[in-house]
C-alpha positions as CSV (number, residue, x, y, z in Angstrom):
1,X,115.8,67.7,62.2
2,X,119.3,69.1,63.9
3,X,120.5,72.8,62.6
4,X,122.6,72.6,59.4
5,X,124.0,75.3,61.5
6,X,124.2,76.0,65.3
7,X,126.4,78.3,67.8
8,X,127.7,75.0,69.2
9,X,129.0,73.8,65.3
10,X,130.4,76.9,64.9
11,X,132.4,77.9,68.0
12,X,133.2,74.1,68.0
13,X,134.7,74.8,64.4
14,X,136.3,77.4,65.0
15,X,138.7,76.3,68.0
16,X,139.9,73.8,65.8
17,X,140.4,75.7,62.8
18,X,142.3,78.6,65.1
19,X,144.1,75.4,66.5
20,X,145.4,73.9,63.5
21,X,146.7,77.7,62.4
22,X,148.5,78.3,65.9
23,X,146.3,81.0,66.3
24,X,144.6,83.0,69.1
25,X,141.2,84.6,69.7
26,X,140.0,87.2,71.8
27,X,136.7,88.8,72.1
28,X,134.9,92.5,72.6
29,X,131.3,92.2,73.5
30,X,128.7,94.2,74.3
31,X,125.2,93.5,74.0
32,X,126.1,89.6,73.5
33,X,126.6,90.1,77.3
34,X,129.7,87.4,77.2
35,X,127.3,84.6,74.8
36,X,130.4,84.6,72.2
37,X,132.9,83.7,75.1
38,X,130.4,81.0,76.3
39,X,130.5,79.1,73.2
40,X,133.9,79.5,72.5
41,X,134.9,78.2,76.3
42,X,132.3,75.2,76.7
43,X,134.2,73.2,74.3
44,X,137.8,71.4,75.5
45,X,140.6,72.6,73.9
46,X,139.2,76.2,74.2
47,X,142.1,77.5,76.3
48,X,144.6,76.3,73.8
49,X,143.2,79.4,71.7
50,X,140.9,81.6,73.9
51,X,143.3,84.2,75.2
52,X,140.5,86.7,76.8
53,X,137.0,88.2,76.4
54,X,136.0,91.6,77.5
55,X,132.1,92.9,78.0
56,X,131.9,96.4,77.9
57,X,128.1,97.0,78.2
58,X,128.5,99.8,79.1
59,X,129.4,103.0,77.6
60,X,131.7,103.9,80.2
61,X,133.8,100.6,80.4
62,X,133.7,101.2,76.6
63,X,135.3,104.2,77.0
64,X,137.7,103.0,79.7
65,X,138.9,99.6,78.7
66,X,138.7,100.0,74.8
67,X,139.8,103.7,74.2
68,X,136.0,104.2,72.3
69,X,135.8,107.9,71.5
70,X,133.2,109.6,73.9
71,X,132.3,111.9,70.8
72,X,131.4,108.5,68.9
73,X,129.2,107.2,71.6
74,X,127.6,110.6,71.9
75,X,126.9,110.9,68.3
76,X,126.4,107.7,66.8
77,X,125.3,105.5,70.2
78,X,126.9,102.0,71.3
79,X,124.9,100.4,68.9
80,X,126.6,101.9,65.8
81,X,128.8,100.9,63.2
82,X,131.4,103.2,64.0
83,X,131.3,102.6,67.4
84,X,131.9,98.8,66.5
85,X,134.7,99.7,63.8
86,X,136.5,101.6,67.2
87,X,136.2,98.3,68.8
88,X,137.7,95.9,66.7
């Protein structure tokens, strides 16, 4: 029995929803390691929408390419809900 619900169903989905509403997508990862970005780019028709995708694994291309408060990754860690909420 297929998934009522796969990664491939909904990056699939949502290139043509962005599509359809002339809109654009970019990504932030970091412990996805760039899976989000996979999805999003296997399908055709991605590039109408996929503008870019960054993976910042670590804490210093965290700190460099997103602007992510050392303080916060100090404190809280890279895997912490404020250290997400300074990334979006």
């Amino acid at each position: 029995m297929e998934p009522k619900f796969s990664l491939d169903k909904i990056s699939y989905n949502v290139i043509k929803k962005l599509d359809s509403l002339k809109m654009t997508l970019g990504t932030v990862e970091s412990c996805t390691g760039g899976l989000i970005s996979q999805y999003i780019t296997k399908h055709p028709g991605s590039s109408k929408v996929f503008i870019n995708g960054y993976i910042t694994y670590s804490n210093t291309s965290k700190i460099n390419l997103l602007n992510i408060d050392k303080k916060v990754l100090d404190k809280y860690g890279a895997v912490s809900k404020q250290t997400v909420l300074q990334m979006v």
